[in-house]
C-alpha positions as a LaTeX table, in Angstrom:
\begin{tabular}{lrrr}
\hline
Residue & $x$ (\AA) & $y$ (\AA) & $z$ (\AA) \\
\hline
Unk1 & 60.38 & $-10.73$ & $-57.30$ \\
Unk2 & 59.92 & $-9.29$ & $-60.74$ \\
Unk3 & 58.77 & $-5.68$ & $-61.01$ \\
Unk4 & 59.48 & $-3.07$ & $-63.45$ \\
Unk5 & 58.68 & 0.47 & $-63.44$ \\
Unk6 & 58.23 & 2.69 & $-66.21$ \\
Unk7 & 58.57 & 6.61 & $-65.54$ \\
Unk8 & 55.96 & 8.46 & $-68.12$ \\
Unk9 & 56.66 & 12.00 & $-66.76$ \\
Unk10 & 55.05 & 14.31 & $-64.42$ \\
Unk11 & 51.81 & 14.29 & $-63.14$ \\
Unk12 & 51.56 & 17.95 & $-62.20$ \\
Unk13 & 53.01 & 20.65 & $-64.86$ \\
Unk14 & 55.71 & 23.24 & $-63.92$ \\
Unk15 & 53.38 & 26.21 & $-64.33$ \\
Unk16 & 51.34 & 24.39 & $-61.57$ \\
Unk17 & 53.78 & 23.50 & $-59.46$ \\
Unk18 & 54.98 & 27.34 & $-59.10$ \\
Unk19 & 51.34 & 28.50 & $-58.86$ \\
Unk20 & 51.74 & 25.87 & $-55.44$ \\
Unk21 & 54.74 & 27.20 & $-54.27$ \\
Unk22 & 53.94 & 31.00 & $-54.38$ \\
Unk23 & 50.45 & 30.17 & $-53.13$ \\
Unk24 & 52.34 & 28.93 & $-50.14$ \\
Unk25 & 54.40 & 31.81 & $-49.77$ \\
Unk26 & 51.49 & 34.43 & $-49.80$ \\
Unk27 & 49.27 & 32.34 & $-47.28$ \\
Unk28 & 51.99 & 31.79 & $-45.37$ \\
Unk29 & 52.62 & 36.09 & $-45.07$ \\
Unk30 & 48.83 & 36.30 & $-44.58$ \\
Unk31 & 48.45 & 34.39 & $-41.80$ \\
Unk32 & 51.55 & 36.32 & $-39.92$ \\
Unk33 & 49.29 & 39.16 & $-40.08$ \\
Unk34 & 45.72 & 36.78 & $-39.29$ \\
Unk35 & 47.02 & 34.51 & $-36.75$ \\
Unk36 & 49.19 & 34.91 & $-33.72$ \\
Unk37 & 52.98 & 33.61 & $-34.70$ \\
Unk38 & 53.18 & 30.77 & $-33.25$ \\
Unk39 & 50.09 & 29.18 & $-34.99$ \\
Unk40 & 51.10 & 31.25 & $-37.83$ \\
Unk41 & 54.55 & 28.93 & $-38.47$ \\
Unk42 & 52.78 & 26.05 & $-37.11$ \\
Unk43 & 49.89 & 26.17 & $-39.98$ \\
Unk44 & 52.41 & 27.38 & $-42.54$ \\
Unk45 & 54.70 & 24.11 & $-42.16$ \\
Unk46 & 51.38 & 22.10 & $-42.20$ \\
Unk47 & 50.79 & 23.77 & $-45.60$ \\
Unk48 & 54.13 & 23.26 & $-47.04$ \\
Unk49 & 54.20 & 19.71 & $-46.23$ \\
Unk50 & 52.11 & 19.20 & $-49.55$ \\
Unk51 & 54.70 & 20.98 & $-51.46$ \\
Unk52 & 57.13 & 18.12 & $-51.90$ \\
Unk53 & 54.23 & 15.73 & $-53.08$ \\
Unk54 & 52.46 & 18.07 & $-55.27$ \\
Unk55 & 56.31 & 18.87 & $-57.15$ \\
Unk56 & 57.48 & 15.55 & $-57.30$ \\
Unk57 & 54.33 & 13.65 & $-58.45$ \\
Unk58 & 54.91 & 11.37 & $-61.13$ \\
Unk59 & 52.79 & 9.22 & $-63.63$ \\
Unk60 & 53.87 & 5.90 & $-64.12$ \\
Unk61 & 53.32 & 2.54 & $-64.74$ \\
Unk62 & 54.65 & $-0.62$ & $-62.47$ \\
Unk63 & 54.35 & $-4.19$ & $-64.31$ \\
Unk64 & 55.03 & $-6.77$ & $-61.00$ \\
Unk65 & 55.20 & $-9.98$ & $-62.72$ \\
Unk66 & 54.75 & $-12.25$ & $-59.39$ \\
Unk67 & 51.34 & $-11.04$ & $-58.87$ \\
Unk68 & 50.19 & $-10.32$ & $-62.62$ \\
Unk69 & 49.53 & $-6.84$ & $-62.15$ \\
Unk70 & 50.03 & $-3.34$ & $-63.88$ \\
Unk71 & 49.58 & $-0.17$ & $-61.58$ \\
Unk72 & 49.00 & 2.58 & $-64.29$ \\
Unk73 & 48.81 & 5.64 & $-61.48$ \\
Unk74 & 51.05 & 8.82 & $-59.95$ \\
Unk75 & 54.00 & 7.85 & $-57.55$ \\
Unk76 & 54.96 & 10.87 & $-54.69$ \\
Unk77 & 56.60 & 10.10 & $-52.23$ \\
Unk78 & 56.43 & 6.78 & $-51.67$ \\
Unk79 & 52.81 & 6.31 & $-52.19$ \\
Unk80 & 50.74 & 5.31 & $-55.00$ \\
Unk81 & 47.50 & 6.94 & $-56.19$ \\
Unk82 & 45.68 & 4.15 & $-58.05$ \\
Unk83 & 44.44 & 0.84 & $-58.66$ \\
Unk84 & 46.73 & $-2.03$ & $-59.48$ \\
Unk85 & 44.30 & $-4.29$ & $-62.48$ \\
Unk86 & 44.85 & $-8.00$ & $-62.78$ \\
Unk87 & 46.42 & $-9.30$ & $-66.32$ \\
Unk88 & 46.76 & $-12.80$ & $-67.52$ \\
Unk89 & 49.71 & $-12.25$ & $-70.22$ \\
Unk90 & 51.23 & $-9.19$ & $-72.16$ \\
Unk91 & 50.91 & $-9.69$ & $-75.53$ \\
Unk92 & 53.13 & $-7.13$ & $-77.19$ \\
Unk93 & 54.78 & $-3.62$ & $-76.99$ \\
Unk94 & 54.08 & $-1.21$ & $-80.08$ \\
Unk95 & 55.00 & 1.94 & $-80.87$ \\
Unk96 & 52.72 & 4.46 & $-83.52$ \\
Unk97 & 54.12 & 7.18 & $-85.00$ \\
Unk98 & 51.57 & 9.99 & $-84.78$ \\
Unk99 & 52.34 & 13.41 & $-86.92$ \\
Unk100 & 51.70 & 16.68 & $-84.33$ \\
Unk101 & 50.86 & 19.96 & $-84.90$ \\
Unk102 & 51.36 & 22.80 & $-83.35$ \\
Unk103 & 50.40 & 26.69 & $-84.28$ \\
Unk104 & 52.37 & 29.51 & $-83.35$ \\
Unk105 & 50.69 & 33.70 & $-83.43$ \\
Unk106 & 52.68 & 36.40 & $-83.85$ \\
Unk107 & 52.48 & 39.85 & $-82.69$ \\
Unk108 & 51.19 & 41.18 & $-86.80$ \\
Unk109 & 48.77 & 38.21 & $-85.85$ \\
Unk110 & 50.87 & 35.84 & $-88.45$ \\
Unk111 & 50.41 & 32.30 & $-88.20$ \\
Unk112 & 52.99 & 29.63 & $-87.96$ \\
Unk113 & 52.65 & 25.92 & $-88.24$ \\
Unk114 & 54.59 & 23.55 & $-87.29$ \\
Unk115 & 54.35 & 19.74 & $-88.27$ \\
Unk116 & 55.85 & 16.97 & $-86.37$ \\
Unk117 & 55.78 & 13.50 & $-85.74$ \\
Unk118 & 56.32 & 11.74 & $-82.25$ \\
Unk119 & 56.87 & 8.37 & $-81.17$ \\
Unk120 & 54.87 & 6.84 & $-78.72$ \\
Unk121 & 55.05 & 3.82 & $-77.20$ \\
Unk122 & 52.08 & 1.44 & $-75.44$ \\
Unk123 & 51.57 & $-2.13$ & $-73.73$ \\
Unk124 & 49.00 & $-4.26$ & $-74.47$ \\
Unk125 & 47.92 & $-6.90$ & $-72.29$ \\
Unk126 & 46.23 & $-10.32$ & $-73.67$ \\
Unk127 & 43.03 & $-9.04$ & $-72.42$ \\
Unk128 & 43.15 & $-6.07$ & $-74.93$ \\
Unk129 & 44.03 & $-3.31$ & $-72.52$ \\
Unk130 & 46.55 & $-0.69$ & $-73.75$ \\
Unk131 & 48.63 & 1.35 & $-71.53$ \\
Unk132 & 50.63 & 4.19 & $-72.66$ \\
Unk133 & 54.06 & 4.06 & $-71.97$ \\
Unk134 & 55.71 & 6.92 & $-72.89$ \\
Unk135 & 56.67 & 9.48 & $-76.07$ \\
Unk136 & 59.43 & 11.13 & $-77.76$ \\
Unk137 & 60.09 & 13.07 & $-80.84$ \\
Unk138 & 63.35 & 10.51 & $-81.72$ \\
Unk139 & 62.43 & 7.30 & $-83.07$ \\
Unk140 & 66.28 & 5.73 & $-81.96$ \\
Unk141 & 65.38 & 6.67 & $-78.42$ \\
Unk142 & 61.91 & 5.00 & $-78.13$ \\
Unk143 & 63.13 & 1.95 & $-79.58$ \\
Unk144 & 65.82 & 1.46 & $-77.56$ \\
Unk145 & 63.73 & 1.93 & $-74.52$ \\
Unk146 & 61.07 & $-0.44$ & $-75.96$ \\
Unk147 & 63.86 & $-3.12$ & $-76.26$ \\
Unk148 & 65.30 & $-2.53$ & $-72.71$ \\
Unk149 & 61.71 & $-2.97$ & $-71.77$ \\
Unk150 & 60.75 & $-5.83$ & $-73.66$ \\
Unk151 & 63.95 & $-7.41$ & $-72.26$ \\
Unk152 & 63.02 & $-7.18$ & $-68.89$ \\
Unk153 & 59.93 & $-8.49$ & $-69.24$ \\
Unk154 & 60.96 & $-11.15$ & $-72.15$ \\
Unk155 & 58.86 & $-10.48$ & $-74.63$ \\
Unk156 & 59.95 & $-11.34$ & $-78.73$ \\
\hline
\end{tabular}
């Protein structure tokens, strides 16, 4: 069984996922004083069940080569949100170099731009579907993930 799966990041961002947690900890002092304590702690560790899956949510992308499919979806733990689609072959990894920009304000209202490029890498099936893989600002590292990738799934 051939399956290879491709971490792309994190579906939820940080600021997010500490919005979650102190949500938690404020319902979870509100409903000492709104509920008696017992079903106070009791609805509390229902809450913070969703914790762990809301913080460790990633997006990624699982090629299994016995069934021909791509899952392009978030992993937490140890389920998948998503549809697995149906390919016939993959034609070719790529990777475009795309020039970013991002502007910076001061407090004397200055502005500061900054011009970048980034790496990013996709998949593209032989039905013409493109899946982005992942990014980074260092051309070295994408390639040499491209070529670990394109190794597992032998591809020239």
């Amino acid at each position: 069984m051939k399956i290879i799966r491709i971490n792309k990041g994190k579906a939820v961002s940080l600021p997010i996922r500490f919005v979650a947690v102190v949500a938690t900890v404020v319902l979870t002092i509100k409903l000492m004083d709104w509920l008696p304590e017992p079903w106070s702690i009791l609805v509390a560790m229902a809450i913070s069940t969703i914790l762990p899956a809301i913080w460790f949510a990633t997006n990624v992308i699982i090629i299994n080569e016995d069934n021909k499919t791509i899952f392009d979806g978030v992993w937490t733990m140890g389920r998948k949100l998503g549809k697995p689609s149906k390919y016939d072959s993959i034609e070719k990894i790529f990777i475009n170099k795309v020039k970013t920009k991002q502007t910076m304000y001061s407090l004397s209202n200055k502005q500061n731009i900054i011009a970048n490029h980034e790496y990013r890498a996709y998949l593209k099936t032989g039905e013409g579907d493109k899946y982005y893989l992942f990014s980074h600002p260092l051309e070295e590292r994408v390639v040499e993930k491209v070529t670990k990738i394109k190794h597992k799934l032998e591809i020239n």
